[in-house]
VEXTOR-387991 format. One line per 8 residues: number of its first residue (from 1); for each residue x, y, z of N, C-alpha, C. Coordinates in steps of 0.2 Angstrom, whole numbers, plus 5000, padded with zeros to 4 digits. Layout:
NUM> X/Y/Z/X/Y/Z/X/Y/Z  ...
//
This chain:
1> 4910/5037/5124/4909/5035/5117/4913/5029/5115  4908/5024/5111/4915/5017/5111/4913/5018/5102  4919/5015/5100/4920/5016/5092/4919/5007/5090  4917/5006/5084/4919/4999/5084/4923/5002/5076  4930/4996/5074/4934/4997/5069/4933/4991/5065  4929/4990/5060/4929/4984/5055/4934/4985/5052  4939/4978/5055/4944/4977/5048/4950/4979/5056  4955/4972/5053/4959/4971/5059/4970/4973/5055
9> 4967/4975/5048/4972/4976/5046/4977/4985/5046  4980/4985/5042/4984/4992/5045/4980/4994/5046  4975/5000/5043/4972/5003/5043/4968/5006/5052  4964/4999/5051/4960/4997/5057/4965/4997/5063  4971/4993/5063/4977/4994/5069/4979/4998/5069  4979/5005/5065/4982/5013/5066/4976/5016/5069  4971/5015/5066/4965/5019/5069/4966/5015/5077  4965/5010/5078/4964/5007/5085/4970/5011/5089
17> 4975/5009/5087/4982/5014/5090/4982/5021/5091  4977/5026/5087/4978/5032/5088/4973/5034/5094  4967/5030/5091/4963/5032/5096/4964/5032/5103  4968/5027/5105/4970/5024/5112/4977/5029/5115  4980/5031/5110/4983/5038/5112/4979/5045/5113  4975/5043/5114/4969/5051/5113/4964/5048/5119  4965/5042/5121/4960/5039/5126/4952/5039/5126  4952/5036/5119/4945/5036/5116/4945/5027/5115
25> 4940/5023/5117/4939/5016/5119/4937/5016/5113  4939/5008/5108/4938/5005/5105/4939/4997/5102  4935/4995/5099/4936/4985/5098/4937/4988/5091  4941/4983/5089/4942/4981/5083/4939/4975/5082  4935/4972/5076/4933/4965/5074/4935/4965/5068  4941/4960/5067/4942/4957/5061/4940/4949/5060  4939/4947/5053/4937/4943/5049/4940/4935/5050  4947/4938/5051/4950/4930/5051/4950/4929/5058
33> 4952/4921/5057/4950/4918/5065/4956/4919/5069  4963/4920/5064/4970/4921/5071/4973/4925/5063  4980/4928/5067/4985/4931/5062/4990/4929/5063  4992/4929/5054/4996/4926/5052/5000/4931/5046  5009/4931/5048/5013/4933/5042/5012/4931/5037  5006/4933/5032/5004/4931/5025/5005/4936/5020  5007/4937/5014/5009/4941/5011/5014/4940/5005  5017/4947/5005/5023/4949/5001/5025/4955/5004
41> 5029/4958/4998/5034/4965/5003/5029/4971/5001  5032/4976/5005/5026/4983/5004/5033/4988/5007  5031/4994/5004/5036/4999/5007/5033/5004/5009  5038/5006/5014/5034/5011/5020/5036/5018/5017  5035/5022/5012/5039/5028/5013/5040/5032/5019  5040/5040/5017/5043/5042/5025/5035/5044/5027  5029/5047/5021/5025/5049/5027/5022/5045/5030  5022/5036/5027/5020/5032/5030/5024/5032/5039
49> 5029/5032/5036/5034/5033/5043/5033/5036/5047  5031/5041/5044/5030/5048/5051/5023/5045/5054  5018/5043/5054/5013/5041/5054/5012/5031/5062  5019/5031/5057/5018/5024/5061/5024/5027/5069  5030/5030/5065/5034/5032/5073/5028/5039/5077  5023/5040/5076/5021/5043/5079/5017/5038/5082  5015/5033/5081/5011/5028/5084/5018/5023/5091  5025/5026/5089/5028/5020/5091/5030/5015/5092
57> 5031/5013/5085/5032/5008/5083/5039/5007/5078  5040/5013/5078/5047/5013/5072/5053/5011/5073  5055/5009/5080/5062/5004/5083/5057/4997/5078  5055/4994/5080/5051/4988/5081/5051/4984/5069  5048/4992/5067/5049/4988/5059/5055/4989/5058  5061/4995/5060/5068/4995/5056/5071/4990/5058  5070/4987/5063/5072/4979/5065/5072/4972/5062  5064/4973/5058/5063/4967/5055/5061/4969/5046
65> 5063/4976/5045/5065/4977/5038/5073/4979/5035  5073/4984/5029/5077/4985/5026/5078/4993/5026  5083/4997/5026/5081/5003/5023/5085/5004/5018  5077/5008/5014/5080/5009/5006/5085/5014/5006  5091/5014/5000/5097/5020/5002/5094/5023/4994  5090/5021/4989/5091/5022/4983/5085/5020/4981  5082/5025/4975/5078/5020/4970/5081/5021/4962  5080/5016/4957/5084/5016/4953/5079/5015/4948
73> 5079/5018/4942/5075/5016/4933/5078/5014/4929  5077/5007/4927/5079/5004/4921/5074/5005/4916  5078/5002/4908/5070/5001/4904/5073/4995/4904  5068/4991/4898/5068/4987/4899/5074/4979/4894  5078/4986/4895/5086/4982/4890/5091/4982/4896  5087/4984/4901/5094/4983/4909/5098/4992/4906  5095/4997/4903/5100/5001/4904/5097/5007/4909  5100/5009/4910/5100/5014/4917/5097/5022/4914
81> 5090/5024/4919/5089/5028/4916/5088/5035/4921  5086/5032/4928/5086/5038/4931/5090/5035/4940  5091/5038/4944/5093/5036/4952/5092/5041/4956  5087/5041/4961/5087/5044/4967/5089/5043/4973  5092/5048/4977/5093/5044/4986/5086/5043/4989  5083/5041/4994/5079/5041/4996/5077/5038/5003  5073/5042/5009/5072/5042/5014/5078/5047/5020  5080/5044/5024/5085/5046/5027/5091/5050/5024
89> 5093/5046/5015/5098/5048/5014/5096/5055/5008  5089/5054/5008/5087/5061/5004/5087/5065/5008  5088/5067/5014/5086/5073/5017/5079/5072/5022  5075/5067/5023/5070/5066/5024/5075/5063/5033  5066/5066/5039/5069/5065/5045/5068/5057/5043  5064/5054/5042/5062/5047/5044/5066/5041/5039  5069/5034/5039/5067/5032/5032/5064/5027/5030  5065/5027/5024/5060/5022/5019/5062/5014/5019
97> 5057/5010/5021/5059/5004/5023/5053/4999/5019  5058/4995/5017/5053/4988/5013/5055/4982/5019  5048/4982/5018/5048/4975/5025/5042/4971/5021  5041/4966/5025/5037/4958/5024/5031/4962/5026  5025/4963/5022/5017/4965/5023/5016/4959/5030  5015/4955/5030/5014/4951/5037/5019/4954/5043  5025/4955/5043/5029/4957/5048/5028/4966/5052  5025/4969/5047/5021/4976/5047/5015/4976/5050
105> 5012/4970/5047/5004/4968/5051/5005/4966/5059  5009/4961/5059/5011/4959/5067/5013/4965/5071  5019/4969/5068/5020/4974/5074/5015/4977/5076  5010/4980/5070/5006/4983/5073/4999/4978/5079  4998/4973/5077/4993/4970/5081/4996/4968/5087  5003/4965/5088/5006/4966/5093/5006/4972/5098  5005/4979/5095/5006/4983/5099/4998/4984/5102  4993/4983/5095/4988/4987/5098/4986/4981/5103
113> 4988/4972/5105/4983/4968/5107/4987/4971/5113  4995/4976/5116/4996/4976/5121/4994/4982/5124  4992/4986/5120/4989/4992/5121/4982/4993/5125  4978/4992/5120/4973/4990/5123/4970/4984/5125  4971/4979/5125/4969/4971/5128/4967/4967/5124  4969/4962/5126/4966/4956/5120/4957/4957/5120  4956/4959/5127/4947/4961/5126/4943/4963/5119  4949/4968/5119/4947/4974/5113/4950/4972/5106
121> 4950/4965/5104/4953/4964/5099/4949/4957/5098  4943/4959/5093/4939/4952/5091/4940/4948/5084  4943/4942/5084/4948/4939/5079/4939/4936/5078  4938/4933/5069/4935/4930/5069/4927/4931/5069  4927/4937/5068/4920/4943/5067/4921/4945/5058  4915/4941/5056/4916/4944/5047/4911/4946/5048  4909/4953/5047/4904/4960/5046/4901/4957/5042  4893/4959/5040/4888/4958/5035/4885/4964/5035
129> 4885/4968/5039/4880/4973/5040/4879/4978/5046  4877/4984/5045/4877/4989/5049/4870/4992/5049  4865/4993/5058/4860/4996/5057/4861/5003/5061  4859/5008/5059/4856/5017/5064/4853/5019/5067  4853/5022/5071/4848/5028/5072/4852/5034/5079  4847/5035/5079/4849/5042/5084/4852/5038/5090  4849/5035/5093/4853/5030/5099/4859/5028/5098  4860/5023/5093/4868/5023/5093/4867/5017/5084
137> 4871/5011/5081/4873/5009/5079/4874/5001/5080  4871/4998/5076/4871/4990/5079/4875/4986/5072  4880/4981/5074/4883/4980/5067/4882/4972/5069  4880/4970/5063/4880/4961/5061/4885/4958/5059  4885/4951/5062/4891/4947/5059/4889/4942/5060  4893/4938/5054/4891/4931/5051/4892/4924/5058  4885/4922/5061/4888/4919/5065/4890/4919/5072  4888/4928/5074/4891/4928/5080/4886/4934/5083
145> 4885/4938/5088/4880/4940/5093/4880/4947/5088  4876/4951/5089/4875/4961/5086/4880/4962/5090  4882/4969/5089/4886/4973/5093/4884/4978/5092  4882/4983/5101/4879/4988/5099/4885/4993/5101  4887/5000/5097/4891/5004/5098/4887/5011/5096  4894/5018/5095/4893/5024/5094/4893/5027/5087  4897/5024/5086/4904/5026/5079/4905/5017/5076  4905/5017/5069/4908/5013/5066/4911/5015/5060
153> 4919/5011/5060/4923/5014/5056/4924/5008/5052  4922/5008/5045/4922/5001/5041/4930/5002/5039  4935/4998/5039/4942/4998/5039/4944/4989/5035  4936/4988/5030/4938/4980/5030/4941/4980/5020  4942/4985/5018/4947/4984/5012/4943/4984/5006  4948/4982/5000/4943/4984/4993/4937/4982/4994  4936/4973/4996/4930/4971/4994/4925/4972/5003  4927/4980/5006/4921/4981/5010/4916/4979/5009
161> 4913/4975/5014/4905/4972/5016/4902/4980/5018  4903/4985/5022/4900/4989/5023/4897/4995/5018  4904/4996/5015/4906/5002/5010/4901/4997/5004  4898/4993/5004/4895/4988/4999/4888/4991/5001  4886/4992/5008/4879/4994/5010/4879/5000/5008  4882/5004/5006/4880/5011/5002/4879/5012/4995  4883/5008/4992/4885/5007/4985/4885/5001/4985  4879/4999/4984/4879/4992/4981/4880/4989/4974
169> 4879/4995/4970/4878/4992/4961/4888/4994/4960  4890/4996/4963/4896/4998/4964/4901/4992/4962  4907/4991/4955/4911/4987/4954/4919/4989/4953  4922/4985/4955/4929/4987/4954/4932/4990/4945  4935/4995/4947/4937/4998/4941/4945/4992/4937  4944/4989/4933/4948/4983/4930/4948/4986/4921  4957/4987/4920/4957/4991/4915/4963/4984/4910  4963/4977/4912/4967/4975/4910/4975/4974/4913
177> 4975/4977/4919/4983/4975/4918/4982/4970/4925  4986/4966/4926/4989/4958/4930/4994/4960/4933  4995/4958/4940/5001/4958/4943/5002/4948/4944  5007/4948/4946/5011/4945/4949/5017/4945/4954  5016/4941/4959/5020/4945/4966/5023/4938/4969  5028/4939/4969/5034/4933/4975/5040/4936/4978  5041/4932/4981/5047/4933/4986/5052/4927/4984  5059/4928/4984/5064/4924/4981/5068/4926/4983
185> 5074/4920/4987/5081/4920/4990/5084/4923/4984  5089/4929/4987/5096/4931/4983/5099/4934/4984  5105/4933/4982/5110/4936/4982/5107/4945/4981  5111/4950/4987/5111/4956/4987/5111/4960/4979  5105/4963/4976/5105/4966/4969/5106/4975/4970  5110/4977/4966/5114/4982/4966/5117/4984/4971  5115/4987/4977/5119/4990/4984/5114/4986/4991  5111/4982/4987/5108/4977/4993/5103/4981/4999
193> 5101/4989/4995/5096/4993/4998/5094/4996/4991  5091/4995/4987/5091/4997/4981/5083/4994/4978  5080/5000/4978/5073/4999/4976/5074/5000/4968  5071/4996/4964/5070/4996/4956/5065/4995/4953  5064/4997/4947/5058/4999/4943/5062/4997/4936  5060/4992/4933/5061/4990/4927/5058/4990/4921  5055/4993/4915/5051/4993/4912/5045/4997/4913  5041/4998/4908/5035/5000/4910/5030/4995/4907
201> 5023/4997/4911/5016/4993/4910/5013/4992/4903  5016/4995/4897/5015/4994/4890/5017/4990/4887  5024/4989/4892/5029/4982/4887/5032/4979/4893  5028/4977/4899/5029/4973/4905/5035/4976/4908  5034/4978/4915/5036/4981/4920/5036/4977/4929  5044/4977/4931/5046/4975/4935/5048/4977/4942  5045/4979/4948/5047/4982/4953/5052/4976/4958  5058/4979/4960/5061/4975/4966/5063/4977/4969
209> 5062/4974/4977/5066/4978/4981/5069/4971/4987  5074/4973/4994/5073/4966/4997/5068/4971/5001  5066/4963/5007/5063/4967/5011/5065/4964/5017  5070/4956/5018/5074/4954/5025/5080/4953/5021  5084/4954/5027/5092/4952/5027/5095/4949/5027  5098/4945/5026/5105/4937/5027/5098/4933/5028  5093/4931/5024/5089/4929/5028/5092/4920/5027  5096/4918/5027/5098/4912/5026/5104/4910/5029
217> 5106/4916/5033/5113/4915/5035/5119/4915/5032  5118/4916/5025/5122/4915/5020/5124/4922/5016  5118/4927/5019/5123/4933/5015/5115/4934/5013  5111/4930/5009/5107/4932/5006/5100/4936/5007  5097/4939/5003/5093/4943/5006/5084/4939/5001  5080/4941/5006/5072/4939/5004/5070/4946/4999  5070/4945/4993/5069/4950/4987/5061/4948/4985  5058/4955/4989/5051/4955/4986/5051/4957/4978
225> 5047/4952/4974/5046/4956/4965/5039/4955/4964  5037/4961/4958/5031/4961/4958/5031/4963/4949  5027/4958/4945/5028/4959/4938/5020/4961/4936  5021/4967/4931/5016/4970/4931/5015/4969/4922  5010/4968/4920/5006/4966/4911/5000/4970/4912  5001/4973/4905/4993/4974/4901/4991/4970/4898  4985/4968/4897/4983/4962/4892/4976/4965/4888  4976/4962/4881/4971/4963/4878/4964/4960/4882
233> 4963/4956/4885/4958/4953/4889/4958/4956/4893  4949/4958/4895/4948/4963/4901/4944/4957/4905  4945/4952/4906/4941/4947/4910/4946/4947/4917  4943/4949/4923/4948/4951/4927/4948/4944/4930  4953/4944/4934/4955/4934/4936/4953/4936/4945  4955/4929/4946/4952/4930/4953/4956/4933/4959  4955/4935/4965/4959/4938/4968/4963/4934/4973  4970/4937/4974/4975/4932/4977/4976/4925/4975
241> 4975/4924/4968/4975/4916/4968/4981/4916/4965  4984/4908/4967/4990/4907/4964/4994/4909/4957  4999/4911/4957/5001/4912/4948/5004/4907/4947  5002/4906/4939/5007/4903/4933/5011/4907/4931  5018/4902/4932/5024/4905/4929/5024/4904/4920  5019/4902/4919/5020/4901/4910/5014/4905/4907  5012/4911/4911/5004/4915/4912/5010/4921/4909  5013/4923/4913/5019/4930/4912/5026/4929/4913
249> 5031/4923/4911/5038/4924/4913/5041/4925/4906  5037/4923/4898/5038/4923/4892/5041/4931/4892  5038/4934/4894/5040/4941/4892/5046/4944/4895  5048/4941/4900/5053/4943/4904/5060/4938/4903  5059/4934/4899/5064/4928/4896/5071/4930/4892  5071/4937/4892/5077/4941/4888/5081/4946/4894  5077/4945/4900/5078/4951/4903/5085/4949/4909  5090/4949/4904/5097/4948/4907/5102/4952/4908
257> 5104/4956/4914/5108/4958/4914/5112/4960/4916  5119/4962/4918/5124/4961/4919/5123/4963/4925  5117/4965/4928/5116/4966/4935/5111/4962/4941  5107/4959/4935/5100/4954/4938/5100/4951/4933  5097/4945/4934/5096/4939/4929/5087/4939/4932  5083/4942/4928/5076/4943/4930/5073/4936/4931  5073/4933/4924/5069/4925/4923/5070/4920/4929  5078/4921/4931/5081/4916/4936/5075/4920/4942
265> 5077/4927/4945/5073/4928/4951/5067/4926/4951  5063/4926/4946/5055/4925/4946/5056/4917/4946  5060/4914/4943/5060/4904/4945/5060/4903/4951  5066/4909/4954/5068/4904/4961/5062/4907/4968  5057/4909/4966/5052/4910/4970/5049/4904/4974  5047/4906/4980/5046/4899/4982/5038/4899/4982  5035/4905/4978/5025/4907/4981/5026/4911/4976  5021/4912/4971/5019/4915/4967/5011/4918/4967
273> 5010/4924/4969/5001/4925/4968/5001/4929/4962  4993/4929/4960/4994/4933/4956/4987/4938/4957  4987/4945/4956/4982/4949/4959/4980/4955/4952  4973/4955/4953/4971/4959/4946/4973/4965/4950  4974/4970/4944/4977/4980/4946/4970/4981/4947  4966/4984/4952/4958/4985/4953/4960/4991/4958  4955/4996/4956/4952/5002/4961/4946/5003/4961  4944/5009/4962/4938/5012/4961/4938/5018/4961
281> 4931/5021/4957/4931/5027/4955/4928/5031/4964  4932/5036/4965/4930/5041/4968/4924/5043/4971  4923/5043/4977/4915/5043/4978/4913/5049/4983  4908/5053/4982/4905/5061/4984/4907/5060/4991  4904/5053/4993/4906/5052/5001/4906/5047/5006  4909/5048/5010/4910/5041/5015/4907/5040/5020  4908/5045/5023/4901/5048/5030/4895/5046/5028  4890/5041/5031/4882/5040/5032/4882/5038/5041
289> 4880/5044/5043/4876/5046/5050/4883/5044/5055  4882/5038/5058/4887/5035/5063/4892/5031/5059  4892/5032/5053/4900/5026/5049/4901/5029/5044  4907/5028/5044/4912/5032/5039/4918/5026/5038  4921/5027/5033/4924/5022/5027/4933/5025/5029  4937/5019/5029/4945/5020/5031/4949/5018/5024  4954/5021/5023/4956/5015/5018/4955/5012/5013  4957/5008/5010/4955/5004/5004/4947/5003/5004
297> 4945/5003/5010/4935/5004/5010/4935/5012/5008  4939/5015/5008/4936/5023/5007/4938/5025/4999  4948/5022/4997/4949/5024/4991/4951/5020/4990  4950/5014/4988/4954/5009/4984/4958/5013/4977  4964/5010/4977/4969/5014/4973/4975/5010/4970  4976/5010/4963/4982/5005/4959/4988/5005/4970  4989/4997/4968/4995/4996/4969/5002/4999/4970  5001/5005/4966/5009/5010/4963/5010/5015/4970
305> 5017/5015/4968/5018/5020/4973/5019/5019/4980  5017/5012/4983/5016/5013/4990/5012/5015/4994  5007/5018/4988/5004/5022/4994/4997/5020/4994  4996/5016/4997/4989/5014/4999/4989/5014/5006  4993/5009/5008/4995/5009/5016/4996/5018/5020  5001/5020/5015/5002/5026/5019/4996/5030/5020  4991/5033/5015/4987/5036/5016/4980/5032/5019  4981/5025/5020/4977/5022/5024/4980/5025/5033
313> 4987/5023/5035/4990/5027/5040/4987/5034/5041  4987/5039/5037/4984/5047/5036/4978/5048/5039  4974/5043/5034/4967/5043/5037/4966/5042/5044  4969/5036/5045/4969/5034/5053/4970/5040/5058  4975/5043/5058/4976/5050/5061/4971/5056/5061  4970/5056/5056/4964/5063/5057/4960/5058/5058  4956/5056/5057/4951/5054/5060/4952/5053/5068  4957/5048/5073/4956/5052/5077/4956/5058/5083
321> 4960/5062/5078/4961/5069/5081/4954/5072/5079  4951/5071/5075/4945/5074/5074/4938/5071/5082  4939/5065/5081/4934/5062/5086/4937/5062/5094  4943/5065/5093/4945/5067/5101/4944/5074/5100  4943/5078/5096/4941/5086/5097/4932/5086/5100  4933/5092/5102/4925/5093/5106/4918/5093/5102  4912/5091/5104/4907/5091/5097/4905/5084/5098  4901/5084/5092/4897/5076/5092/4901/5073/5088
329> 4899/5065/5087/4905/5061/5086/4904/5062/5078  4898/5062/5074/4895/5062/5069/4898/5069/5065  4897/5075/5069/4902/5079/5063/4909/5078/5063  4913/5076/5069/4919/5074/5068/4923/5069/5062  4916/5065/5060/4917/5061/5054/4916/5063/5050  4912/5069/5048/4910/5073/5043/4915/5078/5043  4919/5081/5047/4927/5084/5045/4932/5081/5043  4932/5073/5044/4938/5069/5043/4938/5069/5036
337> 4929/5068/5033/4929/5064/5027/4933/5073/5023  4928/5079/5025/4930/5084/5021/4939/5085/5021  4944/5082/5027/4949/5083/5025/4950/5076/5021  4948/5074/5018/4952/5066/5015/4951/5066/5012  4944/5066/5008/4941/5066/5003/4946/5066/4996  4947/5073/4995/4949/5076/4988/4956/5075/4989  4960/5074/4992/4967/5072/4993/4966/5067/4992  4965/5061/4993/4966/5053/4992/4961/5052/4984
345> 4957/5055/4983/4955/5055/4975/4960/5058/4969  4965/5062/4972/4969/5066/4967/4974/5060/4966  4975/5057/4974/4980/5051/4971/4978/5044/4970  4971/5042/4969/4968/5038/4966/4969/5040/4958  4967/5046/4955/4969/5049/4948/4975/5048/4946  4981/5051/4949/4986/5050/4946/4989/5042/4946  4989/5039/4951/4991/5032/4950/4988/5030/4942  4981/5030/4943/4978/5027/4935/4985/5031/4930
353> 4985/5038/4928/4990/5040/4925/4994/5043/4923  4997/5047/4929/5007/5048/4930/5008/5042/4935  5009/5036/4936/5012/5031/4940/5018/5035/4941  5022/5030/4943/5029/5032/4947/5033/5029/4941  5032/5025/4939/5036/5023/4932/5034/5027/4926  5032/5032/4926/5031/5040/4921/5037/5040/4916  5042/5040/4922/5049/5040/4921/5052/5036/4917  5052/5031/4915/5055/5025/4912/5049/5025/4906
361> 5040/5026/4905/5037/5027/4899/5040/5032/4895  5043/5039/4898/5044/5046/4897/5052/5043/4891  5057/5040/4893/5062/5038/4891/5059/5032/4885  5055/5028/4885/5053/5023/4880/5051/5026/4874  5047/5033/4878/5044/5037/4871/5050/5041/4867  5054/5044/4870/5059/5048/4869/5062/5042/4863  5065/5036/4867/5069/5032/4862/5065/5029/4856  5060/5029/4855/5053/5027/4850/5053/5018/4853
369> 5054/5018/4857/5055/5010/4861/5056/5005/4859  5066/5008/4858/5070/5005/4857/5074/5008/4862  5081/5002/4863/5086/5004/4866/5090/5008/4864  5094/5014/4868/5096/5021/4865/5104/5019/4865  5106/5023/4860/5113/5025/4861/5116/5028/4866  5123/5028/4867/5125/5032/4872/5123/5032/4879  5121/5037/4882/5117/5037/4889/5110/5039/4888  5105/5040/4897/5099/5045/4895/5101/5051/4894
377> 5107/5054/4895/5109/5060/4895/5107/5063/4889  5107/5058/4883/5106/5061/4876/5098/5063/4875  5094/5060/4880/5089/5059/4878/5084/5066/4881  5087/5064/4887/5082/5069/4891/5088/5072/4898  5086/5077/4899/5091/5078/4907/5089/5075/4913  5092/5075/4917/5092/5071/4924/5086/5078/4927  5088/5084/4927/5083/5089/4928/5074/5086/4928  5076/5085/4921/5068/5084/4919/5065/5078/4924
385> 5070/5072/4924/5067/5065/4928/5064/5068/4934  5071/5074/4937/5066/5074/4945/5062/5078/4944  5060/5084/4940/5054/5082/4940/5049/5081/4940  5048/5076/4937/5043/5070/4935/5042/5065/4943  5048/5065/4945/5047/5061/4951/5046/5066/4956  5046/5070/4958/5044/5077/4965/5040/5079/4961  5035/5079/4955/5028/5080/4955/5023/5072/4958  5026/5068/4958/5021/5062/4959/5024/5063/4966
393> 5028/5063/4969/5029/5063/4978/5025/5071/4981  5025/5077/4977/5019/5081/4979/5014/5080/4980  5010/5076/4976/5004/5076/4973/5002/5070/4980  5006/5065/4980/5003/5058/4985/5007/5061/4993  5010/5068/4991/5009/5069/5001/5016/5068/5003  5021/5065/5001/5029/5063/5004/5034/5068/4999  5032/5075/4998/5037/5077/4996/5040/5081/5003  5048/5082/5001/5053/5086/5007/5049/5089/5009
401> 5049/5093/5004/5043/5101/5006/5038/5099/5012  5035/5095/5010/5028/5094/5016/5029/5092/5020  5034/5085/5021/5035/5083/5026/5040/5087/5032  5043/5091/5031/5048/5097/5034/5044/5100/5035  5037/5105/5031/5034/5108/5033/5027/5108/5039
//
């Protein structure tokens, strides 16, 4: 049996890696012509980590990341609303680590171009199309020879070309809200492993974390930030294109204080993109005959939470394990999809509406969105906060519970 995996990013690199641990042959063909640390920061929770150390690779990112010791909720007057330990220091075996999205993508290409061979690794293949039958599967690319194979696993992200051949009247779900994403040198912010949540998506909302170290020799660390708006204009903007700082830093022009100077961090970026919030709605299926859908081609899902990547990891797993079990290749991909299906749509759902900043919405409504007297203590219990946050780490798969069990 050979697999071919469209799409040379996590997804695709996890499936390649799992498969080759199970001793099942496969190419990968990605789109770009070489790879490059392109990006911003992304965080690995732990089931992502359980996921990646069982590929063997988890010396290799704690090296070239951060581990998170805390996540922390402000609103959006810098006052203090909720704190959790997290990863290692929650009790969890694994931890939680913000690393550079390009430095994540190389470990892993590095591992699987030494794993399986540069042979098996075709840079420069952009898919157009896939054809069937009982025999096997021939897939097209812009430019370059057919490729006849067993199994294809479309692994090539939101705006899938393959997952496009099943659903083609099919359009991205865009509700108005804008991100904005940079990296900027700074000085260590709160314990200099401190994931934060500033605000919410109704009155402009803040995620920071770092994701490299002294990256200057100077002490300082590389702070991924990502500023998030609802806007009355539902005209979605183009994908990955550069931001303007006079597009979204107005609203963040007050946000001083005695712990972070926001406006300054968003100035001193050295790159700015800006990315519409896009998913898609949930689809009956992914399996047609010899292809099945990974990832962001299977469940494109809000940005929130981290977890895109993790449950792209997930995917990759079972699906292996299903295609090393005995049987034909074609229901192993009809088991994969029935264990994946309904789990990655529950957290396609929730991201749209209990994000992770629930917690920070929950205290803005409480205070009538204003800044509160006294502490949150008056407003709401710390009780209640956690559980608002251990229902959304249920629901997306990284609660203690599950991952101990």
């Amino acid at each position: 049996m050979n697999i071919a995996i469209v799409g040379g990013g996590i997804g695709g690199l996890a499936l390649a890696l799992s498969l080759h641990q199970r001793g099942i042959a496969c190419d990968v063909y990605e789109a770009a012509s070489e790879i490059r640390e392109i990006g911003v920061g992304i965080t690995l929770l732990p089931h992502a980590m359980r996921e990646l150390a069982a590929l063997g690779v988890q010396p290799q990112l704690e090296a070239v990341g951060i581990e998170n010791l805390e996540s922390v909720f402000f609103n959006r007057w810098g006052q203090f609303i909720y704190r959790e330990p997290r990863g290692r220091h929650a009790g969890y075996a694994l931890p939680e680590i913000g690393i550079h999205r390009g430095k994540l993508h190389r470990v892993l290409f590095d591992a699987a171009r030494e794993r399986l061979g540069d042979a098996a690794i075709h840079l420069d293949h952009r898919c157009t199309g896939v054809e069937q039958g009982e025999a096997g599967a021939t897939l097209r690319f812009e430019g370059r020879e057919a490729v006849r194979t067993d199994i294809v696993v479309a692994c090539d992200g939101v705006n899938s070309a393959l997952r496009r051949q099943f659903y083609p009247d099919e359009e991205l779900a865009f509700t108005g809200i804008n991100t904005w994403r940079g990296v900027s040198v700074h000085a260590p912010i709160l314990t200099g492993k401190s994931y934060m949540r500033v605000g919410s998506i109704d009155t402009g909302k803040m995620v920071i974390y770092p994701i490299v170290d002294n990256v200057d020799g100077k002490g300082n660390q590389l702070v991924n930030w990502v500023a998030e708006i609802r806007q009355e204009v539902h005209e979605r903007n183009d994908w990955n294109r550069p931001g303007r700082l006079e597009d979204f830093i107005g609203i963040f022009e007050a946000w001083k204080f005695g712990w972070l100077d926001v406006p300054q961090l968003i100035r001193s970026a050295t790159q700015v993109f800006e990315y519409p919030m896009v998913d898609k709605d949930p689809v009956a299926r992914w399996t047609f005959g010899r292809v099945t859908l990974l990832g962001d081609a299977a469940h494109p899902m809000y940005p929130r939470g981290s977890n895109g990547s993790a449950q792209a990891l997930i995917d990759a797993r079972v699906l292996a394990e299903e295609l090393a079990s005995e049987g034909d290749a074609r229901e192993a991909l009809a088991r994969y999809e029935a264990k994946r299906l309904a789990p990655t749509a529950k957290v396609v759902e929730t991201n749209r509406t209990v994000p992770p900043d629930f917690i920070i919405m929950k205290a803005d409504e409480l205070s009538g969105g204003r800044p509160f007297p006294g502490t949150i203590d008056d407003l709401v219990s710390a009780d209640e906060l956690r559980r608002i946050s251990d229902e959304y780490k249920r629901i997306a798969g990284f609660s203690l519970e599950t991952l101990k069990g």
